[in-house]
C-alpha angles and dihedrals in degrees: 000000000000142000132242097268084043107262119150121251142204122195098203121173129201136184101222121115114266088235129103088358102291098133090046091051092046086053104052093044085053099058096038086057096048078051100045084229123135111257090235082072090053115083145171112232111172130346093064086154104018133090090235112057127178103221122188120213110200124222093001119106131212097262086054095051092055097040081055092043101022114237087264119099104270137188127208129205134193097250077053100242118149118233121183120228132194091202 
């Protein structure tokens, strides 16, 4: 999925708690394990309160995030189990 300027997007879902950064945290684990990165690689860059967050991946390119997630809208979840979405 992308945004409006083109940027691509994930939609991840956690079920740690949005306090003290457990849910960031959960999230960005999350996505360095779909990647078989290490989670230092993985970082919040903006969006520590917010719904909507920038990450950088370090040393990972675009063709390699959507051979991890696929190009389709997806969804993770913390058990890491892929859903599809249409929205």
């Amino acid at each position: 999925m992308r945004d409006t300027a083109g940027r691509l997007m994930l939609k991840v879902r956690v079920t740690a708690a949005a306090t003290e950064g457990k849910a960031n945290l959960a999230a960005l684990s999350l996505i360095a394990k779909q990647l078989g990165r290490p989670r230092a690689q993985v970082s919040l860059v903006s969006g520590h309160t917010a719904r909507l967050k920038r990450i950088e991946i370090e040393g990972v390119t675009e063709a390699e995030v959507l051979r991890a997630f696929g190009d389709l809208p997806l969804n993770l979840h913390v058990d890491g189990t892929k859903s599809f979405s249409a929205s």
